[in-house]
C-alpha atoms as a printed R data frame, in Angstrom:
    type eleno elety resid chain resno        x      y       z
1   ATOM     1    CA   UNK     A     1  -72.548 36.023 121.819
2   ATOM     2    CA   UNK     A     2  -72.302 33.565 124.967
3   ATOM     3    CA   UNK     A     3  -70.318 30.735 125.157
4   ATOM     4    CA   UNK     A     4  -73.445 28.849 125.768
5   ATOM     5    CA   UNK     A     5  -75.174 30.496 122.482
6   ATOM     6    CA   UNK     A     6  -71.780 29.488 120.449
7   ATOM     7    CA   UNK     A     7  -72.167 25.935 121.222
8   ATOM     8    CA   UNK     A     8  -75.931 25.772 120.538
9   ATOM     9    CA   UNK     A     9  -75.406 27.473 117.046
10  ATOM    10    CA   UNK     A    10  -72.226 25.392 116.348
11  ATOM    11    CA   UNK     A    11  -75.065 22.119 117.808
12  ATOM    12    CA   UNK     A    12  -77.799 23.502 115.449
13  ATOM    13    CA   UNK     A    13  -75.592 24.036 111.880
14  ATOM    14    CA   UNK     A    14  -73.964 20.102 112.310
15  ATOM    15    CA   UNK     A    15  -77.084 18.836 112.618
16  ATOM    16    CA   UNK     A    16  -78.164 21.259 109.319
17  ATOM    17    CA   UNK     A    17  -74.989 20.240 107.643
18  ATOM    18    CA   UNK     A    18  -75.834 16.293 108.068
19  ATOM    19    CA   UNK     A    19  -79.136 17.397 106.695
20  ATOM    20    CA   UNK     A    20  -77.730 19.080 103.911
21  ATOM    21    CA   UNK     A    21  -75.594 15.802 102.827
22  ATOM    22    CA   UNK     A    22  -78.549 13.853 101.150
23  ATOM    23    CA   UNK     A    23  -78.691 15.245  97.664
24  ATOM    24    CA   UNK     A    24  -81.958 15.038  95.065
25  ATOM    25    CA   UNK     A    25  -80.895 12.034  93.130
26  ATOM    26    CA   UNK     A    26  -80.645  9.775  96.360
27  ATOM    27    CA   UNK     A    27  -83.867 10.806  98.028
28  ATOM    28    CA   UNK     A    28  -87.115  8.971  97.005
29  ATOM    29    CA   UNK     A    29  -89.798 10.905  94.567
30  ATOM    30    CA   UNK     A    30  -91.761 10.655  92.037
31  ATOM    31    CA   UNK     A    31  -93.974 13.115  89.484
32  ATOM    32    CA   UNK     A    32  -90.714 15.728  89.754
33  ATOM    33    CA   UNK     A    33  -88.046 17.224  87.412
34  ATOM    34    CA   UNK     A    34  -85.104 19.458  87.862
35  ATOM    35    CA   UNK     A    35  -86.028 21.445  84.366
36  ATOM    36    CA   UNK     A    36  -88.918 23.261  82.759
37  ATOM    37    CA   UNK     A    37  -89.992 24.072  79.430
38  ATOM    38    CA   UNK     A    38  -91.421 27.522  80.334
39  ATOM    39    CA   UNK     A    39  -89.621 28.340  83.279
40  ATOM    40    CA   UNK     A    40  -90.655 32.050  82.440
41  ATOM    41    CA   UNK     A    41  -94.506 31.641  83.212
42  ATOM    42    CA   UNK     A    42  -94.292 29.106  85.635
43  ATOM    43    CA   UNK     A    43  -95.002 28.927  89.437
44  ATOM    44    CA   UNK     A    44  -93.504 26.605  91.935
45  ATOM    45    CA   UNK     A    45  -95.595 25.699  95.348
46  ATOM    46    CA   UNK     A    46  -93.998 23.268  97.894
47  ATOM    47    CA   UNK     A    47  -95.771 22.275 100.892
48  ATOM    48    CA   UNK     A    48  -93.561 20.792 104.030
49  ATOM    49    CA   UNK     A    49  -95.417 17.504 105.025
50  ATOM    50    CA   UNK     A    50  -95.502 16.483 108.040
51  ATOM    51    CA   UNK     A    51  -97.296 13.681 109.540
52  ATOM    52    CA   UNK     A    52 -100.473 14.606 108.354
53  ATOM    53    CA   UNK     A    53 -101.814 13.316 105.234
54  ATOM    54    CA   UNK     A    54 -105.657 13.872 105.244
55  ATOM    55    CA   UNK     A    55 -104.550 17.839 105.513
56  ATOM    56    CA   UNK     A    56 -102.245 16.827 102.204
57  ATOM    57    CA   UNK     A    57 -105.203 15.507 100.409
58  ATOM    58    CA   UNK     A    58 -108.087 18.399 101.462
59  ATOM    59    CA   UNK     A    59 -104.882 20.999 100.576
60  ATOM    60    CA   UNK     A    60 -104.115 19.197  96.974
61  ATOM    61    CA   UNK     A    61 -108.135 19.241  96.492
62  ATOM    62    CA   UNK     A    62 -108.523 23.520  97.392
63  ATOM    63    CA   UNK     A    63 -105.644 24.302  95.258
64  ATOM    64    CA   UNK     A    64 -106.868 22.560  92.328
65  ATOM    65    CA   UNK     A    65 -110.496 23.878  93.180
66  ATOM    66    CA   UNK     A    66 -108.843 27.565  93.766
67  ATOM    67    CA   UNK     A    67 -105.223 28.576  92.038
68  ATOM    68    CA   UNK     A    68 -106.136 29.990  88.910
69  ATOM    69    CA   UNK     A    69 -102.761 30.491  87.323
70  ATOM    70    CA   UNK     A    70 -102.716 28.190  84.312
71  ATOM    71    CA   UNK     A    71  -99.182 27.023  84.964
72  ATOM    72    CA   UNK     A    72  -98.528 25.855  87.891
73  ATOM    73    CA   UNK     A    73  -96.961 22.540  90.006
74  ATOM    74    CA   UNK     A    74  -97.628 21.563  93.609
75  ATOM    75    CA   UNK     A    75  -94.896 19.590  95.124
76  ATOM    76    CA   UNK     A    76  -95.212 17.354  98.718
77  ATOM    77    CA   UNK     A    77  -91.683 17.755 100.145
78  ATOM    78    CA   UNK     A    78  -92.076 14.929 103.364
79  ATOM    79    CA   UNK     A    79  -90.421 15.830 106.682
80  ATOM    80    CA   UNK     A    80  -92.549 13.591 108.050
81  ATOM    81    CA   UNK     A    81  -91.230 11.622 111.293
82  ATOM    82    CA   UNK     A    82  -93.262  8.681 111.121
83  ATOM    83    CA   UNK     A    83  -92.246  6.429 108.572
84  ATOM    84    CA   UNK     A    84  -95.901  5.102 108.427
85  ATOM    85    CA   UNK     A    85  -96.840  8.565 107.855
86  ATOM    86    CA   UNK     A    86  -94.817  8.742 104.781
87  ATOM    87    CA   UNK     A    87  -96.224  6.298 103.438
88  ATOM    88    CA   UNK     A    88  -99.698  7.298 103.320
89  ATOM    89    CA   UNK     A    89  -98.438 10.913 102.188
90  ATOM    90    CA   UNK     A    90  -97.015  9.170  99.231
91  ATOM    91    CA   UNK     A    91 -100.318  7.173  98.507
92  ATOM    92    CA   UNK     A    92 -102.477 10.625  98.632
93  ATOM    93    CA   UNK     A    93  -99.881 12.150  95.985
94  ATOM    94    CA   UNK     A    94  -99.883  8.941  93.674
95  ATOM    95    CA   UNK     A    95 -103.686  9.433  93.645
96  ATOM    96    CA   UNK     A    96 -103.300 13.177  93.554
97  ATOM    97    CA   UNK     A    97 -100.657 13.192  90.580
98  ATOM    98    CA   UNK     A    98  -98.709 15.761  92.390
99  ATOM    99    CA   UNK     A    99  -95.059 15.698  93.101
100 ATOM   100    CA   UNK     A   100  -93.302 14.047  96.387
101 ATOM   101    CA   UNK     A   101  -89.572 14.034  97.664
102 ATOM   102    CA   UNK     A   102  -89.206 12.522 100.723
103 ATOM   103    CA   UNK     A   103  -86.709 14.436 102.517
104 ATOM   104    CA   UNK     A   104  -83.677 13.393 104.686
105 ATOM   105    CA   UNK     A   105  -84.162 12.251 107.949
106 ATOM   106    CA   UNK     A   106  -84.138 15.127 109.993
107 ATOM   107    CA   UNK     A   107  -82.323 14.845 113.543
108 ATOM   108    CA   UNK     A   108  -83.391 18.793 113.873
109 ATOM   109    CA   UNK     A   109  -86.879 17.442 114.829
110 ATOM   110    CA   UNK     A   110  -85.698 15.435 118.103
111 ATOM   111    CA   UNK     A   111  -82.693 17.758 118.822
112 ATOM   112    CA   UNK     A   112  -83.552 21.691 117.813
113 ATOM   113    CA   UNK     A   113  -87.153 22.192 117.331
114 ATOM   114    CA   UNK     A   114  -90.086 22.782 114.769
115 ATOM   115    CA   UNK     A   115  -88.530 25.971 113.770
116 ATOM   116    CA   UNK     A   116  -85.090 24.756 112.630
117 ATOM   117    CA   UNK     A   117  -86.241 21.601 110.996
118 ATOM   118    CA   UNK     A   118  -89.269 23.406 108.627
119 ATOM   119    CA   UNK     A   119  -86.330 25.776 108.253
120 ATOM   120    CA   UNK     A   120  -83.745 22.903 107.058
121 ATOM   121    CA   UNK     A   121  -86.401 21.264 105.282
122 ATOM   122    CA   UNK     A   122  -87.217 25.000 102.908
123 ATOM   123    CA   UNK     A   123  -83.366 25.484 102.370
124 ATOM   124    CA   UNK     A   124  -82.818 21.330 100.613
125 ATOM   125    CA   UNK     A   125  -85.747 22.094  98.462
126 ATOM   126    CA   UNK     A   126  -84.945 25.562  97.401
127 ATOM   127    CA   UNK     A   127  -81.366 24.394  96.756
128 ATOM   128    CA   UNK     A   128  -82.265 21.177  95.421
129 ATOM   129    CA   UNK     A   129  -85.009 21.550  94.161
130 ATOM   130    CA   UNK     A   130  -86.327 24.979  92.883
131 ATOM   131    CA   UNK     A   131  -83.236 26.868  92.225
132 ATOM   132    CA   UNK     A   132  -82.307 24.535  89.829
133 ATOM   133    CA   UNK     A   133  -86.116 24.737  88.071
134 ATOM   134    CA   UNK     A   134  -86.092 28.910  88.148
135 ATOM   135    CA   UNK     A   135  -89.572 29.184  87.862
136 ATOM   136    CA   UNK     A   136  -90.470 32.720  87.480
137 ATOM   137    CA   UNK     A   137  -92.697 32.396  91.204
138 ATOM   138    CA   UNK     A   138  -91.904 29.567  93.376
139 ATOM   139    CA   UNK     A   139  -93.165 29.709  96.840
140 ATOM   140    CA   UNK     A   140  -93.859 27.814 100.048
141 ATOM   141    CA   UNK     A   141  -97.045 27.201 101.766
142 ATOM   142    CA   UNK     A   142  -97.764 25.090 105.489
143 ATOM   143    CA   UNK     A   143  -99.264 21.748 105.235
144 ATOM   144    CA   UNK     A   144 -102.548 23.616 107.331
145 ATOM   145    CA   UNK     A   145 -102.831 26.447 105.013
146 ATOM   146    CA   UNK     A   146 -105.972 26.241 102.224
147 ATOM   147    CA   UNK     A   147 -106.931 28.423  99.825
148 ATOM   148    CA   UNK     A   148 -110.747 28.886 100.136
149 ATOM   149    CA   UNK     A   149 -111.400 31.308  97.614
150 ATOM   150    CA   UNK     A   150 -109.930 31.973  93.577
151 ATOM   151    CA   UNK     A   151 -106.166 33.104  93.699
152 ATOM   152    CA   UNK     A   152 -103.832 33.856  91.337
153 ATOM   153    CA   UNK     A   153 -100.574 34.107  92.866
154 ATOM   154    CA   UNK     A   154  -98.975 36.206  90.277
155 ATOM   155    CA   UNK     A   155 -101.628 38.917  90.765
156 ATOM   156    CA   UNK     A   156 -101.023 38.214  94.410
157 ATOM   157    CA   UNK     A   157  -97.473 39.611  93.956
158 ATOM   158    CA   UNK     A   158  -98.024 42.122  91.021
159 ATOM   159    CA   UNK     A   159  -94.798 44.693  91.445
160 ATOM   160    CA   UNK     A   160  -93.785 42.933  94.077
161 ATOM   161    CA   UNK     A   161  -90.993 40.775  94.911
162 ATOM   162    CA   UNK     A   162  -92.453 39.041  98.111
163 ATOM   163    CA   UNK     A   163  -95.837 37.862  99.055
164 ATOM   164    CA   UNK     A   164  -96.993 36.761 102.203
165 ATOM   165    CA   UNK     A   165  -97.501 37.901 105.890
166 ATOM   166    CA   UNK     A   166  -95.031 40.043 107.361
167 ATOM   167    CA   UNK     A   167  -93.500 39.346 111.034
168 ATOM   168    CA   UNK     A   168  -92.148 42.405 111.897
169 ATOM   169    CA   UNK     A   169  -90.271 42.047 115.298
170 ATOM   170    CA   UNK     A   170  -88.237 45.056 116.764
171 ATOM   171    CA   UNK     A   171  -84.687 44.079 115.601
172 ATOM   172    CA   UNK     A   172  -85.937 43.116 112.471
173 ATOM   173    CA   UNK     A   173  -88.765 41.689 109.687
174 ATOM   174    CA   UNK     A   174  -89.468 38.810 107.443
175 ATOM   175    CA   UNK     A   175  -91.906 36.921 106.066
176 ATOM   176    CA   UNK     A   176  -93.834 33.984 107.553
177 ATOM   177    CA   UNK     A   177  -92.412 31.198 106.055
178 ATOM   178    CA   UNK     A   178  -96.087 28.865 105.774
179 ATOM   179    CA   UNK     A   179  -97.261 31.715 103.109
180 ATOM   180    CA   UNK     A   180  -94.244 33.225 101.152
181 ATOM   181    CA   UNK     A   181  -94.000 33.425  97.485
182 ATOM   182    CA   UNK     A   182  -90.897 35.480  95.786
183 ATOM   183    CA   UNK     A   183  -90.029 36.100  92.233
184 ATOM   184    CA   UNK     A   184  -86.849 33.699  91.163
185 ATOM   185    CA   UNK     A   185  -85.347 36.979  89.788
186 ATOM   186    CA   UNK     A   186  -85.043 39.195  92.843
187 ATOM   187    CA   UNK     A   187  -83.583 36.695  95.257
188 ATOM   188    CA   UNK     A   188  -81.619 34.478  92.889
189 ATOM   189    CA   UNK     A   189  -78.542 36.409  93.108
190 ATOM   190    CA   UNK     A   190  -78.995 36.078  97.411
191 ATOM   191    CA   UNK     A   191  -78.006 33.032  99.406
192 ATOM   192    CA   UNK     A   192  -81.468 32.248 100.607
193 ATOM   193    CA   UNK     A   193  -81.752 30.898 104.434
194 ATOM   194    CA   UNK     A   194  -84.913 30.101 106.250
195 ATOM   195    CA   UNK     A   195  -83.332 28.999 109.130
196 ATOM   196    CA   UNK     A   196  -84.142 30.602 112.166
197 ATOM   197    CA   UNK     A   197  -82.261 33.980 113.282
198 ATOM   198    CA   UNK     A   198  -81.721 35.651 116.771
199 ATOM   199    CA   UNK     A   199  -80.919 39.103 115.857
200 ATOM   200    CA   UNK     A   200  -79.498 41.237 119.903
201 ATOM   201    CA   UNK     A   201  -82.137 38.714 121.956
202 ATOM   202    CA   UNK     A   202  -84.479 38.959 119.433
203 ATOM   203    CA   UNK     A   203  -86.203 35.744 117.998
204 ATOM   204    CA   UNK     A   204  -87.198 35.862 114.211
205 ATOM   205    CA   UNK     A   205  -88.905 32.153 113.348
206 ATOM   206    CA   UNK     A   206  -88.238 29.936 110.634
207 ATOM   207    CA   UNK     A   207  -87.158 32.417 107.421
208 ATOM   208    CA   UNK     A   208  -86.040 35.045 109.899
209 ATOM   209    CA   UNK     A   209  -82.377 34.568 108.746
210 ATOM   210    CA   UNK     A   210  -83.301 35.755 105.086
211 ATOM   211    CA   UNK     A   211  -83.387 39.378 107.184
212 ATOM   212    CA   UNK     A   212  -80.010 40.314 107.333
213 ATOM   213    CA   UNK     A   213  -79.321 39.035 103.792
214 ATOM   214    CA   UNK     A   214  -82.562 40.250 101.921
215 ATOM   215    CA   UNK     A   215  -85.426 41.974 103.735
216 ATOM   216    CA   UNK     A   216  -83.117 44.162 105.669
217 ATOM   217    CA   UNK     A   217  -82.404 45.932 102.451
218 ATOM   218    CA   UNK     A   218  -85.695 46.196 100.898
219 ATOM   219    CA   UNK     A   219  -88.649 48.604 101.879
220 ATOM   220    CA   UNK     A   220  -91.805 46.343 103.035
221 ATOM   221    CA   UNK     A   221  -93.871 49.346 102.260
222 ATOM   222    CA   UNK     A   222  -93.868 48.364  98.544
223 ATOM   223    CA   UNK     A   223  -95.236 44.619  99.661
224 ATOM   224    CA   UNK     A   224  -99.302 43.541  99.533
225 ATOM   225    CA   UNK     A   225 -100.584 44.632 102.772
226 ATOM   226    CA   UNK     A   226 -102.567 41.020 103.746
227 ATOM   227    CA   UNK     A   227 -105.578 41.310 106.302
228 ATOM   228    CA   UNK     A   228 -104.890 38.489 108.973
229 ATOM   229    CA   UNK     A   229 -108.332 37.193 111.385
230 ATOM   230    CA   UNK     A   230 -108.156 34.805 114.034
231 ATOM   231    CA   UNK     A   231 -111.318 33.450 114.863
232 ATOM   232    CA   UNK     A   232 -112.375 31.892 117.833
233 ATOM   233    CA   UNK     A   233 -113.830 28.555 118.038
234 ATOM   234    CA   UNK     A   234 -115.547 29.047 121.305
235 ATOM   235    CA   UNK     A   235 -115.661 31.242 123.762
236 ATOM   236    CA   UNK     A   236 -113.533 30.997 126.950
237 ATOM   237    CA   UNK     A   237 -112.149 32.800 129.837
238 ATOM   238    CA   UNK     A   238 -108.728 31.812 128.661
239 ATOM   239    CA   UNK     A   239 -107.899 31.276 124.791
240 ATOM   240    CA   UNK     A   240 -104.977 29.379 123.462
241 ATOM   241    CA   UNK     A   241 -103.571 30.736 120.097
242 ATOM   242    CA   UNK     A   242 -102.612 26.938 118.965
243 ATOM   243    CA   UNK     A   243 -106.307 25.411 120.275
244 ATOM   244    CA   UNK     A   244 -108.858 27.621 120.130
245 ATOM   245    CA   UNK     A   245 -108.526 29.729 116.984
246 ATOM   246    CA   UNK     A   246 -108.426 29.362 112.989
247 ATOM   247    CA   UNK     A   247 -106.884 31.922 111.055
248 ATOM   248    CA   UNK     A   248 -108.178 34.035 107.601
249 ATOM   249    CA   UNK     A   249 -105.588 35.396 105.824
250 ATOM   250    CA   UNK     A   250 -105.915 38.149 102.959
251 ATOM   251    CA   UNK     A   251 -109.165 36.727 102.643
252 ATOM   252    CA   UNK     A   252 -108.324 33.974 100.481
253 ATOM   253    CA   UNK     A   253 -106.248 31.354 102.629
254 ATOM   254    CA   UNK     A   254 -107.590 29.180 105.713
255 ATOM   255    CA   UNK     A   255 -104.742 28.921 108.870
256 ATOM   256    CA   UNK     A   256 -105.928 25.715 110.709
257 ATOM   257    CA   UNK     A   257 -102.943 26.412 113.161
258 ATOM   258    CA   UNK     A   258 -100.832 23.448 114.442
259 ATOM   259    CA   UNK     A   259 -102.029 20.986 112.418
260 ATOM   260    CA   UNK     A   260  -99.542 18.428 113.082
261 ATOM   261    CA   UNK     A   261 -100.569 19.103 116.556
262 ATOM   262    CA   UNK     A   262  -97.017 19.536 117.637
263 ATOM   263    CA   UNK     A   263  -98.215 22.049 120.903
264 ATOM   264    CA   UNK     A   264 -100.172 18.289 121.376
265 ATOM   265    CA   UNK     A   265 -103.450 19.508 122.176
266 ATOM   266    CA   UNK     A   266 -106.480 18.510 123.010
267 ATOM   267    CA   UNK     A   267 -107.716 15.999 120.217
268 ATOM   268    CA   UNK     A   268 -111.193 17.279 120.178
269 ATOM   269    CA   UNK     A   269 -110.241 20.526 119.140
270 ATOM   270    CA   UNK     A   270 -107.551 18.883 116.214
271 ATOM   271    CA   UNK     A   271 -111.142 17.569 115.145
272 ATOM   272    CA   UNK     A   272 -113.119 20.063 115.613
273 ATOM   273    CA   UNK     A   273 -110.511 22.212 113.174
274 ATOM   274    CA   UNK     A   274 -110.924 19.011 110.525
275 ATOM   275    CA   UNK     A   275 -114.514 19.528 110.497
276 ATOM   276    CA   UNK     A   276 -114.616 22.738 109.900
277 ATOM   277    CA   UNK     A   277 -111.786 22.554 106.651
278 ATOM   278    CA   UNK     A   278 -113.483 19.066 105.118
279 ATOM   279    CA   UNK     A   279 -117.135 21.156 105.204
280 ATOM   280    CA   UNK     A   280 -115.326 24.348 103.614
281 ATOM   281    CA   UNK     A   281 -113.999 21.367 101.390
282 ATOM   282    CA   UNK     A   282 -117.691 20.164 100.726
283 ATOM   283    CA   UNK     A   283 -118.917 23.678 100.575
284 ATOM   284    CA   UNK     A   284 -116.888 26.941 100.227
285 ATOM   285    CA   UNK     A   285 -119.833 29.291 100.840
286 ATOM   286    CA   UNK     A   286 -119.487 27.441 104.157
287 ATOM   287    CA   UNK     A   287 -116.665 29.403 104.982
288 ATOM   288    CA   UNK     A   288 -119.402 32.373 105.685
289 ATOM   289    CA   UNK     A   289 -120.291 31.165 109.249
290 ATOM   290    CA   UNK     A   290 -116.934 32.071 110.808
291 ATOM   291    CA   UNK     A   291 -116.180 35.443 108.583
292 ATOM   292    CA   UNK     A   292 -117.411 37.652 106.440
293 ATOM   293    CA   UNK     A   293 -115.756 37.488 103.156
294 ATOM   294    CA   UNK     A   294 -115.689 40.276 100.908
């Protein structure tokens, strides 16, 4: 490793360990507890809020419209930046009766990027949060992520320990950390990171440091194999990944891509993607007109 990588990672992990300071009892929520009655048949789904709280609301709505797993809690962990923003997140989940934590402030945003502060943000609520619940699933999903059609997430996993899209890079593979679900039982014995990792050059995005320490040793083979569609908005001669595409995944879940708009695109097409979720919202069969669903 460089001298210049040494410092950045020594940068990166102060900033994580300032993070890491707040604790549960001193952060602001409501609608949560550290214990369950029937930890055994439960399932745990935390969203990572951030600056976006109409995408909060339509997400709250689909999974109550779509997860059919009788027991089950959504949680709003808030990284937003925008204190304003936190606010309104919190009104939409007093409304909502789902649980909120507003996390730590998070210098990660300003100083180390997206990647390291959604990574940050998954390890306080894992450690603060859901290892201290065990459900038997707990699991994250991205604040533009919707469930459009009936799941049940422990079907979804069946033998498996993992579920959720693989990123399989050539040093290495994990799963992407806006749709990951894992049993409490196969990782609880592993020091769970979802920070970042750069494994000989290679970069592995938030949850990419649970490789060396989990998926490294396990054979993805045995995980769901999920169908992933990007669909074009509109046709250009140039397409932009973050813009100009929504994404279907395992035929169930709705990728609006960047919805906090952190690539800051063009608003029209942050609207456009809106549109599109609140008239899946107002009309599933909707979802039709941009792919075929089995």
């Amino acid at each position: 490793m460089t001298l210049k990588r040494r410092l950045w990672v020594t940068f990166v992990h102060f900033f994580i360990f300032l993070f890491k300071l707040k604790r549960y009892e001193k952060s602001y929520h409501f609608n949560t507890s550290l214990t369950l009655d029937d930890a055994e048949n439960h399932i745990d789904i935390v969203t990572i809020a951030f600056n976006n709280e109409y995408l909060i609301e339509k997400q709250i709505e689909l999974l109550q419209q779509f997860i059919t797993d009788p027991n089950y809690s959504f949680l709003v962990a808030d990284n937003s930046s925008v204190p304003e923003k936190r606010l309104l997140i919190q009104e939409v989940c007093r409304k909502k009766g789902v649980g909120y934590i507003s996390l730590p402030d998070n210098l990660l945003i300003k100083y180390c990027g997206d990647g390291y502060s959604h990574g940050a943000s998954l390890n306080w609520i894992y450690y603060n949060y859901l290892s201290k619940r065990k459900a038997a699933i707990f699991g994250f999903i991205d604040h533009d992520l919707f469930p459009i059609a009936p799941i049940s997430l422990k079907a979804k996993l069946g033998d498996s320990d993992f579920y959720g899209p693989i990123r399989d890079r050539e040093q290495g593979w994990y799963i992407w950390a806006g749709l990951s679900f894992f049993k409490y039982d196969a990782v609880k014995l592993v020091k769970l990171n979802f920070i970042p990792y750069v494994i000989n050059g290679v970069f592995l995005d938030t949850g990419g440091s649970n490789y060396p320490i989990l998926y490294k040793h396990y054979n993805k083979e045995l995980l769901h194999d999920l169908t992933i569609t990007n669909v074009s908005l509109e046709e250009k001669e140039t397409m932009d990944y973050h813009t100009d595409y929504l994404q279907f995944i395992d035929h169930c879940w709705l990728h609006l891509i960047n919805g906090s708009n952190w690539k800051r695109i063009a608003e029209e097409s942050q609207q456009k993607k809106e549109q599109i979720l609140n008239e899946i919202v107002q009309d599933p069969a909707s979802i039709k007109r941009y792919i075929s669903m089995p």
